[in-house]
N, C-alpha and C positions, 0 to 999 in steps of 0.2 A: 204802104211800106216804102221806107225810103229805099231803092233798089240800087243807086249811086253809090250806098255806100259799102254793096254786099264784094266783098274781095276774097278772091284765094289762086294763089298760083304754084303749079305742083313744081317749084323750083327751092334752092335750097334753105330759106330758114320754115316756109311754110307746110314743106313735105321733106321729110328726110328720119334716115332710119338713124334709130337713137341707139339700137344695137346690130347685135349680129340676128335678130329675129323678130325687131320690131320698127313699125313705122309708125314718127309722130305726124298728124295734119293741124294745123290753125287753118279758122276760118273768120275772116274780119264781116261784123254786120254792123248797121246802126243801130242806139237801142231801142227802136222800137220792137225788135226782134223777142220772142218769148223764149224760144227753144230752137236748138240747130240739130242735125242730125246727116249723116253721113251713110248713101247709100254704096255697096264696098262689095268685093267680090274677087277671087283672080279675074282678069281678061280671058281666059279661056272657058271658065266654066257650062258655059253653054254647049261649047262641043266638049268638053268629056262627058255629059248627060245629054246628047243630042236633043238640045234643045234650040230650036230656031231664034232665039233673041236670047243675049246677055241679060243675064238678071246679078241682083243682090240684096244682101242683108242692111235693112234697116239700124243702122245703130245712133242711139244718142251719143251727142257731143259733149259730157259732164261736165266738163270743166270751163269756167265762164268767168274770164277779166276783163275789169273794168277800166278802159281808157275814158280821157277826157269828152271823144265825140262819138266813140266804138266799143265796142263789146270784140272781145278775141274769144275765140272757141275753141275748145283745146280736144283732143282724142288720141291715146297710142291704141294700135293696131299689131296685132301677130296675124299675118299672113300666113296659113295655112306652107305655101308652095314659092314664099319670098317675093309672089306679087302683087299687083292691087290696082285695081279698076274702081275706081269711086265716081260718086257725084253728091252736089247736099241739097240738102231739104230745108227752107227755114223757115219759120212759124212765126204769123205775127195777128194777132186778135182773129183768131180760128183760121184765116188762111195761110196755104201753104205757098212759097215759091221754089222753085229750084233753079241750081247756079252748076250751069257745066263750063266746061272749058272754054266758049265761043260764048254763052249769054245767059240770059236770069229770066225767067220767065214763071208766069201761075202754073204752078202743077196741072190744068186741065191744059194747055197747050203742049204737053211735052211730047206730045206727038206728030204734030203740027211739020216738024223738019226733022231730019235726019240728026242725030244725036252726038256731039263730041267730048266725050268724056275725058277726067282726068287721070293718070297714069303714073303709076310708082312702079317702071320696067323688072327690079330685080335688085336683092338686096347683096351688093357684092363686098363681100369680108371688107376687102381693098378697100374702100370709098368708104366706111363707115367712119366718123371722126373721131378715134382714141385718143384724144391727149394722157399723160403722161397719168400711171392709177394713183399715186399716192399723192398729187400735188394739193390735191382740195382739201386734204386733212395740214397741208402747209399755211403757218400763219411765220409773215415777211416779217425783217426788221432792217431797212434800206439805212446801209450809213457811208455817209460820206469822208475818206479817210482821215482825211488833213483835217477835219473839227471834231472827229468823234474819241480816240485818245493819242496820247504822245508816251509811247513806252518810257522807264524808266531807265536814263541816263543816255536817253539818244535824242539824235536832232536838235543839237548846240549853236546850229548855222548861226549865222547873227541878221543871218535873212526872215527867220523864221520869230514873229513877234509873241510876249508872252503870253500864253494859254489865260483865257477869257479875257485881254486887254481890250476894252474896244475901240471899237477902228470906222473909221469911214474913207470908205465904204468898202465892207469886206470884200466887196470882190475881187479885189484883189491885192492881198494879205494870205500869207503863209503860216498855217500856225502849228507845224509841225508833226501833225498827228501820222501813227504808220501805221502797218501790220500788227508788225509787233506792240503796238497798244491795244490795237482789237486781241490779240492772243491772251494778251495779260487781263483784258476784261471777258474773257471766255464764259467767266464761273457768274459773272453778271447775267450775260444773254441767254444764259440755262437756267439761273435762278427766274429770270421773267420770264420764261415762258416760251420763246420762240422758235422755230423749227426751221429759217431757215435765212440768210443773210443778204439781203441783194448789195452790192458793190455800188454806187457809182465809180466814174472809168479809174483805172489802176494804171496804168500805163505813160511812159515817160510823155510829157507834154511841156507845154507853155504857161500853165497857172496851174492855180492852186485845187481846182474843180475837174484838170484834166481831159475837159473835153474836145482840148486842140491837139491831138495825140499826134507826137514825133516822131514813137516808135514802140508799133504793138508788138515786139519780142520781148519786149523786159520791163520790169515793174519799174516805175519812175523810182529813182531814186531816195527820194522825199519821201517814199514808205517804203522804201526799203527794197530787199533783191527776190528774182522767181524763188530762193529756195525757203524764205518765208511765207510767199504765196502756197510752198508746198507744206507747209508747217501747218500753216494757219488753216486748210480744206482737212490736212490728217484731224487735226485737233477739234473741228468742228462737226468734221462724221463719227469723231467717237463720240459725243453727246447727242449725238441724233441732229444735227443741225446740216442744213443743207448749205452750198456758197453759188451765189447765181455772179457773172460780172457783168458790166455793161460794158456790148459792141460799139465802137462807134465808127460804123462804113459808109454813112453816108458822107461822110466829109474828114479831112483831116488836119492838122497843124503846118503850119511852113517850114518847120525843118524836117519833112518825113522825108527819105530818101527821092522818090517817086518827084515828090513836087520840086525838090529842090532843084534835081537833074531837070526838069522843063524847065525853071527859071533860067536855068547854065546854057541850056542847049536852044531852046524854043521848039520848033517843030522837028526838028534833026533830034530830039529825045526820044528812046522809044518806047517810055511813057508817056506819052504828048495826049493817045487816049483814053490815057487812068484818067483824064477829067473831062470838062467841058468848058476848051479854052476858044472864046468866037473872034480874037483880033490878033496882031504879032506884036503890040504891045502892049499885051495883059499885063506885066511885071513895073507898073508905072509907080506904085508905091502908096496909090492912093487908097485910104482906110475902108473904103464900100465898095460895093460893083455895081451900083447903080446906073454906072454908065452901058451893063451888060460886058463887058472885055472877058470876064469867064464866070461861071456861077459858082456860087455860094452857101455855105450854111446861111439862110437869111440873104442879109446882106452883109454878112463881115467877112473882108477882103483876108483875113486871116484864117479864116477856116475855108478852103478851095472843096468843091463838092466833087465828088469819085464818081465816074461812071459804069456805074453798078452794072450796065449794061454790056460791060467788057468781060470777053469772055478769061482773059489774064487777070483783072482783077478781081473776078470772081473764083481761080485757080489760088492765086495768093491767099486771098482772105478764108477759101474753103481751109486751105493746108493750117493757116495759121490756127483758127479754131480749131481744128481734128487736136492740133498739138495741145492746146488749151487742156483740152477734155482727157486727154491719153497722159501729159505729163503731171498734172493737177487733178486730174476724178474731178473736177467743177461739175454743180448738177445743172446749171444754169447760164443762158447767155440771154439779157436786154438789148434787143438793140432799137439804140438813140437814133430818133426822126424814122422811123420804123416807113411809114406812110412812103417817105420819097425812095427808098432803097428800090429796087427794080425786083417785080414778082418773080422774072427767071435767078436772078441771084438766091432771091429765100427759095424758091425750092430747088434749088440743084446744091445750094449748102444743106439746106434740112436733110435730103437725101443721104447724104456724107455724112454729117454728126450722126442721124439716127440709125445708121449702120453702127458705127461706134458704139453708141452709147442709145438705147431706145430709150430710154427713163429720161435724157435730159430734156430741159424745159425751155423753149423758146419765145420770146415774149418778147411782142412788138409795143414801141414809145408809140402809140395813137392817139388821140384826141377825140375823138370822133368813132361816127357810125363804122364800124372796119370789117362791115361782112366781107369786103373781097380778098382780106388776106387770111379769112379761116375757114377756107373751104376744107382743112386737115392735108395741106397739102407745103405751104408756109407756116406759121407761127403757130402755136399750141393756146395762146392766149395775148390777150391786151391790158394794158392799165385803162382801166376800166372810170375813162372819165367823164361820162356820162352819168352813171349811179353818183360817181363823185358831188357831182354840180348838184344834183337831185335832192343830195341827204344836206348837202352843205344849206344849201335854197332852205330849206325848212328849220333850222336851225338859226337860221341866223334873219329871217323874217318873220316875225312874232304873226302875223296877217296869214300864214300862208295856213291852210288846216290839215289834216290829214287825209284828206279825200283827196285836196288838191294833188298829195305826195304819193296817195294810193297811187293815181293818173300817172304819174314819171315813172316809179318803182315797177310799175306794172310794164310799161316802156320796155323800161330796161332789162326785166326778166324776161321780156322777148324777143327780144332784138337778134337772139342767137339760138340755133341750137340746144339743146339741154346741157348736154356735152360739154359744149363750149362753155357754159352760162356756168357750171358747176365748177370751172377753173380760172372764170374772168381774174383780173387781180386788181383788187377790191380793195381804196385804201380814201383817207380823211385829210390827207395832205402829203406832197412831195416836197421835193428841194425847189420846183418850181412853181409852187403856190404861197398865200402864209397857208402859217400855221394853224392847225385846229382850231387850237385853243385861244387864237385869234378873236375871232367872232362868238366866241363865247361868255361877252360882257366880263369876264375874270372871274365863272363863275365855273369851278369842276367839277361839280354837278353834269352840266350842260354837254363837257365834253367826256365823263360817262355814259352817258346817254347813246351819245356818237358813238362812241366804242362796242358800248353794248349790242348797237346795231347792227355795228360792220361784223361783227366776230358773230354774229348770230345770221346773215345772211348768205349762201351759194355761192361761191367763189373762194380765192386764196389772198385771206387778208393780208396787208403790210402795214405796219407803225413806221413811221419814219422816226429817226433817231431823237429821244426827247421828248417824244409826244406822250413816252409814259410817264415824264415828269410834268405834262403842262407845260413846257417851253412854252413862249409867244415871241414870233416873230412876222412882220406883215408883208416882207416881200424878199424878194431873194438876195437883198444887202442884208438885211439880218434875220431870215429864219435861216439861217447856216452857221447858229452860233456854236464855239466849242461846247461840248456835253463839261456842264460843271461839276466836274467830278469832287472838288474837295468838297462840296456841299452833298452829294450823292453821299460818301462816304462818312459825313458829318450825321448823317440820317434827316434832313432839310426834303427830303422829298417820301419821304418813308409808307406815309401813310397813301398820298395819288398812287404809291408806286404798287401797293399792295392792294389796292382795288383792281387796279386793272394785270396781275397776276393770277388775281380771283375770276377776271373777264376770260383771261386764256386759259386758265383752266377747264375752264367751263369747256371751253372750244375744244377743248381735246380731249374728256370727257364724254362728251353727249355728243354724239353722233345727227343729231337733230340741229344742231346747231349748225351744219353744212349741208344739210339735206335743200334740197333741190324745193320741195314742195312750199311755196314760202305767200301767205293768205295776209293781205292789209284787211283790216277792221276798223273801216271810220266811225264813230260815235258823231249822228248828228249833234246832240245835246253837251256834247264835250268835243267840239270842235280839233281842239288841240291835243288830245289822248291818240297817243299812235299804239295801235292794239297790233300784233303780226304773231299769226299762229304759225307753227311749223307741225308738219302732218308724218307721219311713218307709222300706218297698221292703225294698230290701238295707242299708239305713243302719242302725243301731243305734248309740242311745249311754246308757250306764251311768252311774249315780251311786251311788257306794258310801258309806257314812256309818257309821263306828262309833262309836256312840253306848252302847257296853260300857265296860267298865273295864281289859280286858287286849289287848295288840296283837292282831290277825292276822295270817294270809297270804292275801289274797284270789287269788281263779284271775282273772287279766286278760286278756284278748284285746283286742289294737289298739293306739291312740294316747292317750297321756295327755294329756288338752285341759287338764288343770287338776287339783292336788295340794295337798293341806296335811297336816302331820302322817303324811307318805306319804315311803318312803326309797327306791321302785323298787319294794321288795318287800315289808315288812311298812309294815301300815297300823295307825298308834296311835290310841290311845285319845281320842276326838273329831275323829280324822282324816278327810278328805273325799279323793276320787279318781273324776275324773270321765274315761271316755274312751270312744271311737268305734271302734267296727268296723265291716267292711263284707263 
């Protein structure tokens, strides 16, 4: 047996209570492994039965995923008395070994040394990780102000260029979209489906993207004033729609009060350490900090990076958000570059806001593996781009099979918490990626597929603005282009549009379609068929995806909730077929 590869450590994603009464374990082996099994107990049961040695109940480990070089093993536990003394058993061609806390050895030596078992202390209310209850039945729709619409008979500027002109290179181009165009398309973003708004930044800045903010008390101009932001959160929670905005504290713009005054003053500022200035002639004008004179977003000398680590700028920026939430109801705050912000800033703000407001939802820009900022103590969830790269990898590499994708999806449904995993925020493209519809040869088939997937997996989907039309754009000069509205209202998108209407409904309909329980099914002999069942009781429901080149005939059981490129009975070539048994 290969014993190298047998892992478990009772720390937080592999042992941790999923409620107020239950403890999840994973146990990682290789597969030559048959069966794992978990022997479990409180710690003290031997003396309340005075009994001279800890004993425990043998339980199997049922639940078994398949990675690339490992098998994960899965078990929840209800603790009698909220604690839990364990160790495991693993079975490979009739022998057994066991893995305690210090080593892995054949069941006939386990007596051999003195014994150090693994340990789940007590399950404290406090410590368990509640994110936010209703965010997982949330499905996102991120739009960016200035390209998404231009209310009618505002923003005349002559700065401001005409809506769809194009431009090279948009970055930087104004094209006047505000508030009050998201208000006036209110009846649009109910009509698709959506529950809940995420912003990128709002706030007066330097471009047209906002993310060199000047000054977080007032809505830039360019979309208009706070009491539209107040307009636009009323008129969104009366439709049931949620408004999330994005923070942005890791760094700010050159005209923010803060920087300004250090350029004026230099160390005589008594902002000097709202940043991270290392020379007394940072203020040299030159466009990078390469040379290090103070750090940066990146490397642009225009966005100065905040020292999150101060205890005044974590006072400012707590008050400013409290005000956010109290003056607005906002149910949500993103914060941009999430990763570099300082751990004591996210929790001594989370503390603040979730006095305020427990419901809102806090949601770190990560890239990456981000167990250290969801231990439930910072962020409630991440953009989840991992799964991203995962679904995109098989979609867009005809080579790649379903097994291959079982291996990452599997990844990825563990990498956290349950908790966590059921609020990740789960999406097919940003403002800083292309677009879906991209890599999908021009074919929207290919990018229902995608959709059907996201909105049928664990977490809290988001569409980026456009993707319900197929927009293509391949990098961030043009997947930011304006939403084409006169062609929207011309009916030019009518039919993509109504597919994936029929996708979100689904989503909020069927409760299976967010459920946690989420099973890949590779077909040796159809390579390219992505099968994923979703599990609750006697419910089941199927999503079939062939992502091959030649039809099939899938074996169906139940009710067809939802079909594309599907005739009743054979399923073509980028065809989806989603249905429920029971």
């Amino acid at each position: 047996m290969e014993l190298s590869a047998i892992r478990h450590r009772n720390s937080y994603c592999e042992c941790y209570a999923v409620d107020q009464d239950s403890v999840i374990l994973l146990l990682q082996t290789g597969k030559d492994a048959d069966s794992a099994f978990v022997i479990c107990e409180d710690p003290f049961i031997n003396q309340l039965y005075g009994k001279p040695q800890w004993y425990g109940e043998r339980v199997p480990m049922p639940e078994r995923l398949e990675l690339e070089h490992h098998y994960l093993w899965r078990v929840q536990l209800k603790p009698a008395y909220k604690r839990l003394q364990y160790y495991f058993e693993i079975v490979s061609d009739g022998q057994s070994y066991l893995l305690f806390e210090d080593r892995v050895c054949p069941i006939e030596d386990k007596d051999k040394r003195s014994l150090q078992y693994f340990k789940f202390p007590w399950i404290n209310p406090a410590d368990v990780i509640a994110p936010p209850k209703d965010i997982r039945n949330t499905v996102w729709y991120q739009i960016m102000p200035d390209r998404f619409c231009k209310a009618k008979g505002t923003n005349t500027d002559e700065r401001f260029k005409e809506w769809e002109q194009p431009d090279e290179p948009y970055f930087h181009s104004n094209y006047g979209g505000n508030l009050r165009g998201v208000i006036e398309r209110m009846n649009y973003l109910q009509e698709l489906g959506i529950g809940g708004i995420y912003f990128t930044p709002v706030f007066r800045a330097g471009s047209y993207h906002k993310y060199n903010t000047f000054d977080y008390e007032i809505i830039d101009p360019d979309f208009g004033t706070n009491d539209d932001m107040k307009e636009l959160v009323r008129q969104a929670h009366q439709r049931g729609i949620k408004v999330m905005l994005d923070g942005v504290f890791n760094h700010c713009g050159m005209e923010w009060f803060a920087w300004k005054d250090v350029c004026e003053k230099g160390r005589a500022s008594r902002y000097f350490d709202w940043f991270f200035i290392n020379t007394d002639d940072f203020n040299n004008g030159k466009p990078n900090t390469d040379d290090g004179r103070y750090y940066t977003f990146s490397f642009w000398a225009r966005m100065p990076k905040l020292n999150t680590n101060n205890e005044e700028v974590i006072r400012y920026f707590t008050d400013l958000c409290v005000r956010w939430v109290r003056e607005w109801d906002i149910d949500g705050i993103r914060f941009d570059v999430g990763d570099e912000i300082s751990h004591h800033f996210m929790a001594s703000l989370r503390r603040a806001l979730k006095a305020v407001k427990p419901e809102l939802f806090l949601l770190g820009e990560i890239w990456f593996d981000s167990i250290d900022w969801l231990h439930g103590s910072e962020y409630d969830s991440v953009m989840n781009y991992p799964l991203s790269n995962c679904l995109n990898d098989f979609f867009s590499h005809e080579e790649m099979t379903a097994q291959e994708l079982m291996y990452s999806m599997n990844e990825c449904l563990t990498m956290y918490p349950r908790q966590i995993t059921e609020v990740l925020f789960n999406f097919l493209d940003t403002h800083d990626t292309e677009r879906a519809f991209e890599s999908c040869h021009g074919n929207k088939d290919i990018l229902l597929q995608r959709l059907a997937l996201l909105l049928t997996l664990p977490g809290t989907p988001c569409i980026y603005y456009g993707t319900e039309l197929a927009l293509k754009g391949l990098n961030k000069y043009d997947n930011r282009q304006c939403m084409p509205w006169e062609r929207i209202d011309r009916g030019d998108y009518k039919e993509f549009f109504s597919e994936v209407q029929k996708l979100l409904l689904l989503r909020r309909q069927h409760s299976l379609c967010s459920a946690y329980s989420t099973e890949i099914h590779p077909d040796a002999s159809q390579p390219r068929l992505l099968k994923v069942v979703k599990k609750d009781g006697s419910k089941q429901l199927e999503i079939l995806l062939n992502a091959g080149n030649e039809p099939i005939t899938p074996q169906l059981h139940g009710k067809v909730l939802y079909s594309n490129a599907f005739d009743g009975t054979t399923l073509l070539p980028n065809g989806t077929v989603i249905c429920e048994t029971t």
